[in-house]
C-alpha positions as CSV (number, residue, x, y, z in Angstrom):
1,X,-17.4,-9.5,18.6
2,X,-19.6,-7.7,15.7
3,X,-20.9,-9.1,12.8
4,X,-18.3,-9.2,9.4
5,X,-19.9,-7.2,7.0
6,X,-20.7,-8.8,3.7
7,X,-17.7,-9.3,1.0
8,X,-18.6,-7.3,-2.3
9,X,-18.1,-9.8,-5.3
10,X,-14.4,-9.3,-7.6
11,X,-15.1,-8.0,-10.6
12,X,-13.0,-6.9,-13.8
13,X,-12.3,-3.5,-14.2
14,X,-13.1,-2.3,-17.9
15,X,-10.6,-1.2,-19.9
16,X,-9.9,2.4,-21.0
17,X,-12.4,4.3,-23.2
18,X,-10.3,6.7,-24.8
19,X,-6.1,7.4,-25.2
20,X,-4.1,10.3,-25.0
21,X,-0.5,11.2,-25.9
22,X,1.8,14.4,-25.7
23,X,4.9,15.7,-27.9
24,X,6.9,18.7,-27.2
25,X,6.1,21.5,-29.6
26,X,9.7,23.6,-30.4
27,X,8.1,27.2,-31.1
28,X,9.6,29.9,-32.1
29,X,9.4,33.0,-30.3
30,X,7.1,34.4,-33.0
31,X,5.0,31.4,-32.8
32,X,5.1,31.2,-29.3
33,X,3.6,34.6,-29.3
34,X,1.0,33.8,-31.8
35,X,-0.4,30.5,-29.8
36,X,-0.2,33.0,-26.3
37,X,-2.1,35.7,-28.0
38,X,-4.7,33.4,-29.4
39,X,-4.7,31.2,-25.9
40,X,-6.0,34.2,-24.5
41,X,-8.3,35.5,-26.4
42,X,-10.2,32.0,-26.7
43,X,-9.6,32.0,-22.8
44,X,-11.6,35.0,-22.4
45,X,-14.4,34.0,-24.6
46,X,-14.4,30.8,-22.8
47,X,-14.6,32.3,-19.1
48,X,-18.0,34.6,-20.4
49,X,-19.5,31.4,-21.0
50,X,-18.6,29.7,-18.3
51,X,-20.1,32.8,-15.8
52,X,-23.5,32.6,-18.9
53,X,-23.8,29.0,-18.3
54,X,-23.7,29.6,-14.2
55,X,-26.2,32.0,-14.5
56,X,-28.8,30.2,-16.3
57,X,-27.8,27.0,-13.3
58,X,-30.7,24.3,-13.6
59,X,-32.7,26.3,-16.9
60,X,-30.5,25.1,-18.8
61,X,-32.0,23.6,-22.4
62,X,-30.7,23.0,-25.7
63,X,-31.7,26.6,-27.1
64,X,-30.1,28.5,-24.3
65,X,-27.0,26.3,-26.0
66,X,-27.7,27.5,-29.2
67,X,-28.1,31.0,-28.4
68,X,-24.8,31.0,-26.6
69,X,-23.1,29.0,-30.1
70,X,-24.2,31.3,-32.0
71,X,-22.5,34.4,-30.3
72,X,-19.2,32.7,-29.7
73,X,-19.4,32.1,-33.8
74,X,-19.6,35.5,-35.1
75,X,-16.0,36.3,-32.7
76,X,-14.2,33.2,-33.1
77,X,-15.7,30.5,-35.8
78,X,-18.3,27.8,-35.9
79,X,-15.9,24.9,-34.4
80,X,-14.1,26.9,-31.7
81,X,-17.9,28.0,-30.5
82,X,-18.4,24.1,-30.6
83,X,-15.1,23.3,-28.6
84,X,-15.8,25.9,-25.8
85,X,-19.6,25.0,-25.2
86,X,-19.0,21.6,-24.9
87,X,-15.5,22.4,-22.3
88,X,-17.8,24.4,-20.7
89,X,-20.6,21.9,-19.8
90,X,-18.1,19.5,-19.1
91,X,-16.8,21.7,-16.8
92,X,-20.4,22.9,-14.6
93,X,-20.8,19.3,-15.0
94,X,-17.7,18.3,-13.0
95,X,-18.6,20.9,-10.4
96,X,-21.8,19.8,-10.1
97,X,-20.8,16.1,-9.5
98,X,-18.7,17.5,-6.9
99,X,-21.2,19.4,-4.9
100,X,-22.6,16.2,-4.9
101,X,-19.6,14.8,-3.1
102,X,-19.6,17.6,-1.1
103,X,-22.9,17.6,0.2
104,X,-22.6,13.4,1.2
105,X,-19.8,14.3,2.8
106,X,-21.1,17.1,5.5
107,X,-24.1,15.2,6.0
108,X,-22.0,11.9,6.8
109,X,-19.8,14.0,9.4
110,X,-22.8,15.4,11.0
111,X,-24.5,12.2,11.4
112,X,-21.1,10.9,12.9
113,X,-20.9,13.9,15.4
114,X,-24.5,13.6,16.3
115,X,-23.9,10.4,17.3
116,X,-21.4,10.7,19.5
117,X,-22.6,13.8,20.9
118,X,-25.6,11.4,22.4
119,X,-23.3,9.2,24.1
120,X,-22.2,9.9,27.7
121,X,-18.3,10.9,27.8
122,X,-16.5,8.0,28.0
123,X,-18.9,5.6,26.5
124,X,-17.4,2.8,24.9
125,X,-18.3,1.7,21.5
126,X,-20.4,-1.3,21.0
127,X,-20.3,-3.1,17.4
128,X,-22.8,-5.5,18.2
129,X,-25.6,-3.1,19.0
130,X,-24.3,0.0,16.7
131,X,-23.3,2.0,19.3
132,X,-20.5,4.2,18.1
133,X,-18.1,5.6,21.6
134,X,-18.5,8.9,23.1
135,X,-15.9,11.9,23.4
136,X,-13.0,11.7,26.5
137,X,-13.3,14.8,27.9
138,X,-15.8,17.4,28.1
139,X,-13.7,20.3,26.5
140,X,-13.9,17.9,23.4
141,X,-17.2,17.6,23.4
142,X,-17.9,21.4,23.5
143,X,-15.5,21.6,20.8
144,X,-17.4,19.2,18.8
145,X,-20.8,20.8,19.5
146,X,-19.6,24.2,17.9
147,X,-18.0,22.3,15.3
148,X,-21.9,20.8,14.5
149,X,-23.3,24.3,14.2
150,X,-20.6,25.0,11.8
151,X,-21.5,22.0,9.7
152,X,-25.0,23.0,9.7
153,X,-24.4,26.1,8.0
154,X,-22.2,25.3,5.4
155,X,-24.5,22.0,4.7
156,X,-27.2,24.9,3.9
157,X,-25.1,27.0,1.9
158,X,-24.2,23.9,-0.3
159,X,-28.0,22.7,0.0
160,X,-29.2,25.9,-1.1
161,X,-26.7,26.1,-4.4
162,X,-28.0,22.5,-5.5
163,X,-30.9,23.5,-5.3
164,X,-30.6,26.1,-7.7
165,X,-27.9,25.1,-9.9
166,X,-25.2,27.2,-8.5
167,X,-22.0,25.9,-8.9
168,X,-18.3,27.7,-7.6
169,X,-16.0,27.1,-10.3
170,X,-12.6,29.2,-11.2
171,X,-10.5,28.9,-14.6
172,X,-7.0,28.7,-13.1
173,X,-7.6,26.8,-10.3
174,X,-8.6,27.7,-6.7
175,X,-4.8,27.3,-5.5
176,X,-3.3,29.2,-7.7
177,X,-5.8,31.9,-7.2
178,X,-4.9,31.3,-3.5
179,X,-1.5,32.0,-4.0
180,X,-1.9,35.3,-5.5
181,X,-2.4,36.9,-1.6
182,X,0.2,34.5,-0.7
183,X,2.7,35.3,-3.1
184,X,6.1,34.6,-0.4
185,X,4.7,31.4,0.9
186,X,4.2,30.4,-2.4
187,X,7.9,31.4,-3.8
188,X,6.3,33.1,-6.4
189,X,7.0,37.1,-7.5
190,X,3.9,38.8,-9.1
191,X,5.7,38.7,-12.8
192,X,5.7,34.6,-11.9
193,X,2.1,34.3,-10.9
194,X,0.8,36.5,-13.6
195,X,2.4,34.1,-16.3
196,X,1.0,30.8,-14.3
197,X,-2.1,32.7,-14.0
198,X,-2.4,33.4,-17.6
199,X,-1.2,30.1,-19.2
200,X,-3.6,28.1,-17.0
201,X,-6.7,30.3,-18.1
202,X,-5.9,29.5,-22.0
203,X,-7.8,27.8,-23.9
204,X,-6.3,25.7,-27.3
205,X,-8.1,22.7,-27.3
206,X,-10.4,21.5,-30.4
207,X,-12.9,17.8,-30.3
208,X,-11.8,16.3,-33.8
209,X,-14.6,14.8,-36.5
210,X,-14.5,12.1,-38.3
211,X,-14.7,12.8,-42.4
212,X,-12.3,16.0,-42.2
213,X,-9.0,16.3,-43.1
214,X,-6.7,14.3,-40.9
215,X,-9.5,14.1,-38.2
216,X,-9.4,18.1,-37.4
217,X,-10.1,21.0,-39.1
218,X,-9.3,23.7,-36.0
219,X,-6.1,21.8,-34.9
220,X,-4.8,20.2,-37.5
221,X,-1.6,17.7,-37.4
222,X,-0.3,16.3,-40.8
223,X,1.3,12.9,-41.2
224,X,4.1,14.6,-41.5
225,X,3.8,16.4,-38.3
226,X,2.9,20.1,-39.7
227,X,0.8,21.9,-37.0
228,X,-1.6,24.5,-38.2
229,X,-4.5,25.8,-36.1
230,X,-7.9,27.8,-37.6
231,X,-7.4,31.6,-36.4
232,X,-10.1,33.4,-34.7
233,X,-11.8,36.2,-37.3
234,X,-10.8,38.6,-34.8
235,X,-7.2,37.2,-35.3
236,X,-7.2,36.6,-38.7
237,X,-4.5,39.3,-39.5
238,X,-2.0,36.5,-38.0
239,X,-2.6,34.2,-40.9
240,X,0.4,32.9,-43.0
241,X,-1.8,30.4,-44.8
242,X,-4.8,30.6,-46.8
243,X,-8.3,29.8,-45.3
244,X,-7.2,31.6,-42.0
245,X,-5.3,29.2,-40.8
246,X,-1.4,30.1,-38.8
247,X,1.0,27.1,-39.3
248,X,3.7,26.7,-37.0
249,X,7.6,26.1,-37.5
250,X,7.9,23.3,-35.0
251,X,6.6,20.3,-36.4
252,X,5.5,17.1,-33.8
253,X,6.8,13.5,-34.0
254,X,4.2,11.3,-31.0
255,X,7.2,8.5,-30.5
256,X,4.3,6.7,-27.9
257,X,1.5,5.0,-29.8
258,X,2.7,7.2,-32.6
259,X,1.6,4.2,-35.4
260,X,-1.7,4.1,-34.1
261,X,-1.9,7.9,-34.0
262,X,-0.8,7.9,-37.4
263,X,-3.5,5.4,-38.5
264,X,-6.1,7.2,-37.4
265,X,-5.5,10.2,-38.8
266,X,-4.5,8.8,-42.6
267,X,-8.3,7.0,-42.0
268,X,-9.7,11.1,-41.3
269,X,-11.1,9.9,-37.7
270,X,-11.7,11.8,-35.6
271,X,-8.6,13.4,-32.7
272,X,-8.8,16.0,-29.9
273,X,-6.0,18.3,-30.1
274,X,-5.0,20.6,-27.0
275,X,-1.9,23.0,-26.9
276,X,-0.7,24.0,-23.4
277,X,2.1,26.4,-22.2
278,X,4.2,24.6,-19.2
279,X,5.4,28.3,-18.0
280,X,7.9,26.9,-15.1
281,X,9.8,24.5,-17.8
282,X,9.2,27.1,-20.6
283,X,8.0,24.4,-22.5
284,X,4.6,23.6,-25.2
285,X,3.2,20.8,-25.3
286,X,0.9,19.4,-27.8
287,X,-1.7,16.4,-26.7
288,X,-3.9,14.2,-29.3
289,X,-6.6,12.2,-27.8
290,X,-9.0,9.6,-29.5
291,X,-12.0,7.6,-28.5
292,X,-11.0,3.5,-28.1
293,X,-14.1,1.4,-29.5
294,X,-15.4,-1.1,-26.2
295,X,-13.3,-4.1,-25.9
296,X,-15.3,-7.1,-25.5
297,X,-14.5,-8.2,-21.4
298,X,-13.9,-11.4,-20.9
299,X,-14.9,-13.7,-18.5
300,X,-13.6,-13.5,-14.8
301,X,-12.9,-17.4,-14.7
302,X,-11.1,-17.2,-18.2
303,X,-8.7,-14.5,-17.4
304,X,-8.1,-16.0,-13.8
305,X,-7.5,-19.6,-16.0
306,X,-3.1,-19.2,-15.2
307,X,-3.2,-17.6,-12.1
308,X,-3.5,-14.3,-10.5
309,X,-0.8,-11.8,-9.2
310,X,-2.0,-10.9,-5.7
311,X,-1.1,-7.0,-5.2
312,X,-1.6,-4.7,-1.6
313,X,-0.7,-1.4,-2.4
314,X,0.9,0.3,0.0
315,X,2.0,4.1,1.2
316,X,5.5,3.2,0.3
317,X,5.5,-0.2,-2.1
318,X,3.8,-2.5,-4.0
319,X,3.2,-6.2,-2.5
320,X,3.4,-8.7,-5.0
321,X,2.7,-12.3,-5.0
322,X,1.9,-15.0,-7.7
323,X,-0.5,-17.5,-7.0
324,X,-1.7,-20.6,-9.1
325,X,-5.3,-21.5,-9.9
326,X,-5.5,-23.7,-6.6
327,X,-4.2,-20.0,-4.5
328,X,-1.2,-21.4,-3.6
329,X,1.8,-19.0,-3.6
330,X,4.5,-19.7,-6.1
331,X,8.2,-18.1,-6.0
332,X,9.1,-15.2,-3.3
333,X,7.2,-12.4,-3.1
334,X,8.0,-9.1,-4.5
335,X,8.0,-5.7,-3.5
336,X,8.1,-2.3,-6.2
337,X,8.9,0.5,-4.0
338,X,8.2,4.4,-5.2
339,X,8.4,7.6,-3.2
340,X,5.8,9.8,-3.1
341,X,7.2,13.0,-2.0
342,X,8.2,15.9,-3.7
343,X,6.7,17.1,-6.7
344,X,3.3,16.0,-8.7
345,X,5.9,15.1,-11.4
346,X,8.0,13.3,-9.5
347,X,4.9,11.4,-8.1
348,X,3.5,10.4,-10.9
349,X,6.8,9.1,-12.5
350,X,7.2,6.8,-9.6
351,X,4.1,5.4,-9.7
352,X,4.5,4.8,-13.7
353,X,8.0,3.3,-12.6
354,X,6.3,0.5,-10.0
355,X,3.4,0.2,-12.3
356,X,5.9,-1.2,-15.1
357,X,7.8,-3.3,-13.2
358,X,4.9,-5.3,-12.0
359,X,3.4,-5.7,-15.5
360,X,6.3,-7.1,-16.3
361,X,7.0,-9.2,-13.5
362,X,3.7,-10.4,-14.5
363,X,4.3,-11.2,-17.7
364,X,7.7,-13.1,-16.5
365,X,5.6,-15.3,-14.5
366,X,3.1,-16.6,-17.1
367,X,0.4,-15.1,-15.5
368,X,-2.9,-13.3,-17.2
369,X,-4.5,-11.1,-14.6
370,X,-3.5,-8.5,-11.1
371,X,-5.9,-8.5,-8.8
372,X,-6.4,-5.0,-6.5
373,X,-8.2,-3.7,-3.8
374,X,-11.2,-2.0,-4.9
375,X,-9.9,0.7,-2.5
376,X,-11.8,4.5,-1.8
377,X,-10.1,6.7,1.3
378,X,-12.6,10.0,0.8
379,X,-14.9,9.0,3.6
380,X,-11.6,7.7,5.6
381,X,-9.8,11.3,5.4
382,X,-12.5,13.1,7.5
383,X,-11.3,14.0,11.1
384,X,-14.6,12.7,12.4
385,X,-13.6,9.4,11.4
386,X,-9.7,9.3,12.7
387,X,-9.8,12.8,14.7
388,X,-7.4,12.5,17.0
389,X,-4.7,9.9,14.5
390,X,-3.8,13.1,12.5
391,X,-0.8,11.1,11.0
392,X,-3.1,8.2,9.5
393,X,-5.4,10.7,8.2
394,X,-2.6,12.4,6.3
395,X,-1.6,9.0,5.2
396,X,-5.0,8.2,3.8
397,X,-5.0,11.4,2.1
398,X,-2.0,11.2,-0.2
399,X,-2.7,7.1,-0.9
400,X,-2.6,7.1,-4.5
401,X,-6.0,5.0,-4.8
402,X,-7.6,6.3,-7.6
403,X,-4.8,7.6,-9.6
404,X,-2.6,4.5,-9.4
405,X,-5.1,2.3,-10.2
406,X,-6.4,4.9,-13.1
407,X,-2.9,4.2,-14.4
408,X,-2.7,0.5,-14.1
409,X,-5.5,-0.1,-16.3
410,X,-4.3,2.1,-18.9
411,X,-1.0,0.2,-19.1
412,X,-2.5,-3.1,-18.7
413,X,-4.5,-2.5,-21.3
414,X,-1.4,-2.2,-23.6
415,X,0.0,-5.4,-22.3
416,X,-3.2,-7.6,-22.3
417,X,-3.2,-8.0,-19.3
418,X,-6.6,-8.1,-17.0
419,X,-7.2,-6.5,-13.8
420,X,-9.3,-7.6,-11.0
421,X,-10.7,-5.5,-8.2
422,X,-11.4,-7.2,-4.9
423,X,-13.3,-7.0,-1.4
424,X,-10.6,-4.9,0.3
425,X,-12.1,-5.8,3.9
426,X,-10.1,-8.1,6.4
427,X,-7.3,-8.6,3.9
428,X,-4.5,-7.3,6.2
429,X,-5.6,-8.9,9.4
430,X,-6.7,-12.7,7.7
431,X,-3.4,-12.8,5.5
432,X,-1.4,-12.2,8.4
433,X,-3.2,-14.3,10.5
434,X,-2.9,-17.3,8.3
435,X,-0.2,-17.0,6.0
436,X,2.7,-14.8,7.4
437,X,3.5,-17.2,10.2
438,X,3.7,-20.4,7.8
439,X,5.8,-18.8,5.3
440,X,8.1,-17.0,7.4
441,X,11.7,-19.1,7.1
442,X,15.0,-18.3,8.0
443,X,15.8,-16.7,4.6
444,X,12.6,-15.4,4.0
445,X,10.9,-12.7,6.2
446,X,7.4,-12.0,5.6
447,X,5.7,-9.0,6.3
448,X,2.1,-8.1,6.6
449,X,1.8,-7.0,3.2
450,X,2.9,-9.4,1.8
451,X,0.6,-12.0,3.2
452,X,-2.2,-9.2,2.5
453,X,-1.2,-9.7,-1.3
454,X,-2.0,-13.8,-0.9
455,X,-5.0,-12.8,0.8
456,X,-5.9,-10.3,-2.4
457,X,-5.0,-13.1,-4.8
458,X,-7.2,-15.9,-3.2
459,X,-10.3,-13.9,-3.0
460,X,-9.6,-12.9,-6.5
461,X,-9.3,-17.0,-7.2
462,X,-12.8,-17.4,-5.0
463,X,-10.7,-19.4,-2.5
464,X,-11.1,-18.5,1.3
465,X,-7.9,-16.6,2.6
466,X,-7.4,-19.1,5.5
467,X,-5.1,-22.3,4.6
468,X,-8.0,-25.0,5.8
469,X,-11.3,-25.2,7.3
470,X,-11.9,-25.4,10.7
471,X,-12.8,-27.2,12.5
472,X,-11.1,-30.8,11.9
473,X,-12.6,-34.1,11.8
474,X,-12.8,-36.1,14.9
475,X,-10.5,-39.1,12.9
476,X,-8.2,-39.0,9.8
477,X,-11.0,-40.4,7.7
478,X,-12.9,-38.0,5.0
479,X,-16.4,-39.2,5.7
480,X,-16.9,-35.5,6.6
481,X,-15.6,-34.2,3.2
482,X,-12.4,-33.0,2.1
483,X,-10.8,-30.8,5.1
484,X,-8.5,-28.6,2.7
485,X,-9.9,-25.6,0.2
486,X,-7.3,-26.4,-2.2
487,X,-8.7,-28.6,-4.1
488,X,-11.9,-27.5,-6.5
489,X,-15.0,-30.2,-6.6
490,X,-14.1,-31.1,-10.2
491,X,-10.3,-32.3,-9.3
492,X,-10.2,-36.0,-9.2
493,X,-9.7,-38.1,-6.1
494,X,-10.4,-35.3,-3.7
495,X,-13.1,-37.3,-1.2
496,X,-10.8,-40.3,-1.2
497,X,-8.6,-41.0,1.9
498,X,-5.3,-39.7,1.8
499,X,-2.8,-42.8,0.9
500,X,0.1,-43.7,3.8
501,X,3.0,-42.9,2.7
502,X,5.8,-45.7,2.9
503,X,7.8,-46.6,5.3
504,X,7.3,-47.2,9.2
505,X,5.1,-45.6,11.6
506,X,7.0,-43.8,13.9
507,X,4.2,-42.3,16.1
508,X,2.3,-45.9,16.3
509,X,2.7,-48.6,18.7
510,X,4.7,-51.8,17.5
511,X,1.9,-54.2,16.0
512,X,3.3,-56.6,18.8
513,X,2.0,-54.9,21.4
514,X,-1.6,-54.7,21.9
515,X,-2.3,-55.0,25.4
516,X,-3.1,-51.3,26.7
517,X,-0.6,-49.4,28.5
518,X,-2.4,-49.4,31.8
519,X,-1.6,-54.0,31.8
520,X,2.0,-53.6,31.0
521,X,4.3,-55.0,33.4
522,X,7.1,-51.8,34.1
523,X,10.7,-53.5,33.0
524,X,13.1,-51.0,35.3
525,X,12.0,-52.7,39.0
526,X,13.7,-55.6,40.0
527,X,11.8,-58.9,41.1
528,X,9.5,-58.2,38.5
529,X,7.6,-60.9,36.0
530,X,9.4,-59.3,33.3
531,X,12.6,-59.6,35.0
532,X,12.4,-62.9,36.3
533,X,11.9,-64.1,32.6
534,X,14.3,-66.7,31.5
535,X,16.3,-65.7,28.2
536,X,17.1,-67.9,25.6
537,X,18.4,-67.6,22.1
538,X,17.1,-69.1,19.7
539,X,19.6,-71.5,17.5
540,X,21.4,-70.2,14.3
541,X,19.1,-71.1,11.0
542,X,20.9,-73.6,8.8
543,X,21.3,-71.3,6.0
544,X,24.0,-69.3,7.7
């Protein structure tokens, strides 16, 4: 058996840094062709500097910046130059992190390939000496040895783009330029496309500043809900305000956080406005974002002070359990199922669904703090890893790790409640080796997750997942120290001997005999010293 791999300490995952909200905007048609007009103007100004900012790749410096401001000013204005410099280096800089990505991900598949391609075909694996096992066949084996050449090259295509600063990135999106030369598989006619295609290349979006008027001077949103947005000077002729400015019909009400939203802006802090076009729902959509100031994170042994909710997140559910501050399960467990198929929509409301009905089953049960496997599948979802288990790797790949836990900070947040992320290694197998068994009765059946989610909540607690320490004293005495992890050192009367309970001993031998079993006489032959014994009853006592 290998060696178990060293547990990574829980920790508490920080809070959310910033908060966004949306509102429907009700345009006109006349304003709805003023915000697509102007979308798409600021969309093309935004795509040269995206391909400028390529170019110039790792030469990048803080006059090249300016240089680029300053053209965008003399088209658009001072703070739309400001919004789509800083979108764009926001942008390279998300491609760039994920060439990073990119590039530890080939190398780790050719490393795992290389491996096995040194092993003889059939070659077991062998933990304890880090030998990984070799391919079954030999047609596998030539299959993988091409498919190493092919990594090779694209590792130096990626290798030689880092190296320069060249980064692959497409306003739209990749998939939906994809779909363009796929237009049937899609279900989309060209008319369709070309509207997608044009809303998702728009650009309304404006970074507030603290001091102006209502925290935005290019986006601006009134306390009364009055939308107005700073026109282009090429668009100025659309104006039906003074200063250049367009102010829409539809006016926008934010029913979600809407009081802090409105304090904010009465204060003039600052509030990031962008204004999207949802072209399948015929739909805008206005969304307000604002920076949160740091809350301060308290400690792991005060937040864990009433408990912990133990959750395993699963492809279908969420495994709940409660567990005191000793990790002993309290109540039945609880399971918040979702469905994640269909649309990205649909998705995400039934992971907002689950999410809120274990806050508030949390809150029900007094406690202060969920604690979650500190879960990452993007290593796990390579076909080197689970090659021939294409079913668990498509598994893996739609998990909602990131996202669902993304989300259950956010709303925690709101609740006060604190999340904890845990060592996700071994949870599975220990809880169900420990606890399904001994908590399985005939009108509750226990399932592996949900002994995985007592398992989360005791290593969230510091406690060991198994139920006692092995192995047991040679006598009932606790000279040895306290066999059960229950207790903590500080609770009182721990290393004392446990008190007999009342009553008679119905596994002991009556205190009248005391002669060992091998001397006694047997009392079922006949002739025997115990049979030949006289009787004789003793006389009434004179009480009776």
């Amino acid at each position: 058996m290998g060696e178990l791999r060293e547990l990574a300490v829980s920790f508490l995952v920080p809070g959310p840094a910033g908060v966004a909200i949306r509102d429907r905007l009700r345009v006109s048609q006349v304003d709805a062709a003023v915000l697509a007009e102007v979308g798409v103007f600021l969309g093309s100004l935004a795509a040269g500097d995206l391909a400028e900012r390529s170019r110039q790749g790792l030469a990048h410096d803080a006059t090249g910046w300016a240089v680029r401001k300053r053209e965008l000013t003399g088209t658009s204005s001072a703070r739309w130059a400001g919004s789509i410099t800083k979108a764009t280096h926001g942008q390279w800089a998300l491609a760039r992190r994920g060439q990073a990505a990119h590039l530890g991900r080939l190398r780790g598949q050719i490393a795992s390939i290389e491996a096995r391609l040194a092993r003889p075909l059939g070659a077991r694996a062998n933990k304890r000496e880090g030998l990984v096992r070799g391919y079954g066949s030999r047609a596998e084996w030539h299959a993988k040895s091409r498919r190493l050449h092919a990594l090779k090259d694209r590792l130096a295509v990626v290798e030689a783009d880092w190296t320069t600063g060249r980064v692959r990135v497409l306003r739209g999106g990749k998939r939906l330029a994809h779909a363009r030369h796929h237009l049937q598989a899609a279900g989309l006619s060209e008319q369709e496309w070309r509207a997608r295609w044009q809303a998702e290349r728009m650009f309304l979006a404006a970074d507030g500043e603290s001091g102006k008027r209502f925290g935005n001077e290019t986006i601006r949103v009134t306390d009364t809900g009055q939308v107005s947005i700073k026109l282009p000077a090429a668009l100025a002729h659309l104006a039906n305000a003074p200063h250049g400015r367009y102010v829409l019909e539809a006016t926008v009400r934010f029913r979600h956080r809407g009081a802090e939203w409105a304090d904010r802006i009465t204060a003039n802090r600052a509030v990031a406005y962008r204004i999207h076009h949802d072209v399948q729902r015929e739909r805008w959509y206005v969304t307000a974002s604002w920076q949160r100031a740091t809350a301060p994170v308290l400690p792991l042994d005060a937040a864990l002070a009433q408990g912990v909710v133990g959750v395993d997140m699963n492809d279908d559910h969420l495994a709940a359990w409660r567990l005191d501050v000793h990790g002993n399960p309290v109540g039945e467990p609880q399971r918040f199922f979702y469905d994640l198929t269909g649309s990205t929509q649909h998705r995400d409301a039934q992971i907002r669904h689950a999410l809120s009905r274990l806050l508030h089953h949390t809150q029900r049960c007094g406690a202060a703090a969920i604690a979650i496997e500190d879960l990452d599948f993007t290593d796990g979802t390579s076909r080197e890893k689970h090659g021939r288990n294409k079913r668990f790797r498509r598994l893996l790949s739609r998990f909602p790790t990131g996202k669902l836990r993304a989300r259950l900070v956010s709303m925690a947040a709101e609740q006060d409640i604190a999340i904890v992320a845990v060592d996700p290694a071994y949870t599975s197998n220990w809880g169900a080796q420990h606890w399904q068994k001994p908590l399985t009765t005939p009108r509750r059946e226990m399932s592996r997750h949900d002994a995985a989610s007592i398992a989360v909540g005791r290593r969230a607690l510091g406690h060991p997942i198994r139920r006692r320490t092995t192995p047991p004293h040679p006598d009932r005495s606790d000279r040895g120290g306290h066999r059960t992890v229950q207790a903590r050192p500080e609770a009182r009367r721990r290393e004392e001997t446990r008190p007999h309970p009342p009553g008679p001993r119905t596994r002991c031998a009556p205190p009248a005999v005391e002669r060992k079993r091998e001397t006694s006489l047997p009392n079922t032959v006949r002739g025997s010293a115990t049979e030949q014994q006289s009787w004789h009853q003793d006389s009434p006592p004179l009480s009776v």
